[in-house]
C-alpha positions in Angstrom: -9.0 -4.1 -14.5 -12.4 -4.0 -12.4 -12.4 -2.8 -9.3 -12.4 -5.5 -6.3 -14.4 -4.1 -3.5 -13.4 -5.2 0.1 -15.3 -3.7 3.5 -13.2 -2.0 5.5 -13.5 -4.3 8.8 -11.4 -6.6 6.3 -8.7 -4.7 5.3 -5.7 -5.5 7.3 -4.2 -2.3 7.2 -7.0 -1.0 9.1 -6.7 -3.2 11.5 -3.2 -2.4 11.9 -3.9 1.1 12.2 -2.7 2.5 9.3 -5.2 5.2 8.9 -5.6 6.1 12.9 -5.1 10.0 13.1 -3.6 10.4 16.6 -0.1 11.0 17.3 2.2 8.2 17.3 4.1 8.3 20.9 7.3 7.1 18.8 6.7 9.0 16.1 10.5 10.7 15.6 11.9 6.9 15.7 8.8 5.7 13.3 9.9 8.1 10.9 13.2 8.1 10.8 12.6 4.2 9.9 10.0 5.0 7.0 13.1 7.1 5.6 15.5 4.2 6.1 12.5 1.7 4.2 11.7 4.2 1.1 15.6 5.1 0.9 16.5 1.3 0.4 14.8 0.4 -3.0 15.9 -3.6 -2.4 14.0 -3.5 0.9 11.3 -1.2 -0.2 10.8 -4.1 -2.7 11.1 -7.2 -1.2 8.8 -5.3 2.0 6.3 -4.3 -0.6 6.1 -7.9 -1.8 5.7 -9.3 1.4 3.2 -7.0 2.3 1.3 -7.7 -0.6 1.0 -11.4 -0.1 0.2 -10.9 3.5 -2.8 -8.3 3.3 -5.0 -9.7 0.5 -7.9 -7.4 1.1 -6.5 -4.6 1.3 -4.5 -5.4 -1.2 -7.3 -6.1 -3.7 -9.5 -3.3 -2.3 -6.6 -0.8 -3.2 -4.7 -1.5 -6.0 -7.7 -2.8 -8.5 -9.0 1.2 -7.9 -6.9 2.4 -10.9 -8.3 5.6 -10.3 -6.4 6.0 -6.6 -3.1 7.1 -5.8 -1.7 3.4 -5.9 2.0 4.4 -5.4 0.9 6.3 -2.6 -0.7 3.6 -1.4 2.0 1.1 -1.8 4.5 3.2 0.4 2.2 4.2 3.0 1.0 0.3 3.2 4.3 -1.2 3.1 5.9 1.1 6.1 2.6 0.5 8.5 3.2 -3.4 7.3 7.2 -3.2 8.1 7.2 -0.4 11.0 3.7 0.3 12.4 3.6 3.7 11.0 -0.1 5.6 10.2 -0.3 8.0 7.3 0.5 10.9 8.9 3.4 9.4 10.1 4.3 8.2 6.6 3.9 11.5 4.9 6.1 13.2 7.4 8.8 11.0 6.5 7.9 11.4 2.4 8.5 15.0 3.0 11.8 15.2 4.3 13.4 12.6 1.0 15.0 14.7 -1.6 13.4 14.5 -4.7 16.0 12.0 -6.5 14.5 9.6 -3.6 11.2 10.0 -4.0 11.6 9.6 -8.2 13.4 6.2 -7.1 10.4 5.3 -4.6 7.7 6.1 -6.3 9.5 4.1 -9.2 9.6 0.6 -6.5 6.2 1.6 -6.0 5.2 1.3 -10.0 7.1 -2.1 -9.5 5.0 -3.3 -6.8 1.6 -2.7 -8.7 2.8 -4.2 -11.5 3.9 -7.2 -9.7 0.5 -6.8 -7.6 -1.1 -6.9 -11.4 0.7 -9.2 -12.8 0.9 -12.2 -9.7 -1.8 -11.6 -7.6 -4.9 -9.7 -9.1 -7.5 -12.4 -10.3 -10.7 -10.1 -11.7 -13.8 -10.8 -10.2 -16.2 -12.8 -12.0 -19.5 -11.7 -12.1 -22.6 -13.0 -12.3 -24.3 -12.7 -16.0 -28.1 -13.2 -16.6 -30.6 -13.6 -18.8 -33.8 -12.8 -18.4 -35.8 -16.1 -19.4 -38.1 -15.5 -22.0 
């Protein structure tokens, strides 16, 4: 798989937030909902799908790294996507699942990037020259 590079300014999770550092005003309600999302593996799914569809960069920019933390990724994506929650945010809520949870999870999440490889990744074609002689 090569890697599909995207600028930032392009990545729709940026834009919705996703990796702002500030407190969330909401943030017990926002992370009671991320526990709801990554508890429901049906939803986690079918969110994770959607989300994938919907935010092609960032999308491509993350999941063709095969060197990142793409499950990580996935879960922290799908609930800013679904709920509005940043990272920070997401991570509280990843630390309060029992473990059983977060083996199922991080499972969906090995779904979703195999569905994202599978369905949606086309590798970039680059250019091939030769010098003229």
């Amino acid at each position: 798989m090569k890697r599909i590079w995207i600028n930032y300014n392009k990545w729709e999770d940026y834009k919705n937030g996703l990796f702002e550092t500030k407190k969330l005003q909401n943030e017990g309600f926002l992370i009671d909902e991320c526990v709801k999302l990554l508890s429901d593996q049906n939803k986690f799914y079918s969110c994770g799908v959607e989300m994938i569809n919907a935010w092609s960069n960032s999308a491509n920019h993350n999941l063709s790294d095969i060197k990142a933390n793409r499950k990580s990724y996935i879960g922290q994506a799908v609930c800013n996507f679904i709920i509005g929650a940043n990272i920070k945010t997401t991570i509280k809520a990843w630390n309060t699942l029992s473990d059983e949870t977060k083996e199922l999870a991080n499972n969906t999440a090995l779904s979703l990037i195999s569905y994202y490889e599978e369905n949606v990744y086309i590798e970039p074609r680059g250019v091939s020259c030769e010098k003229l002689s």
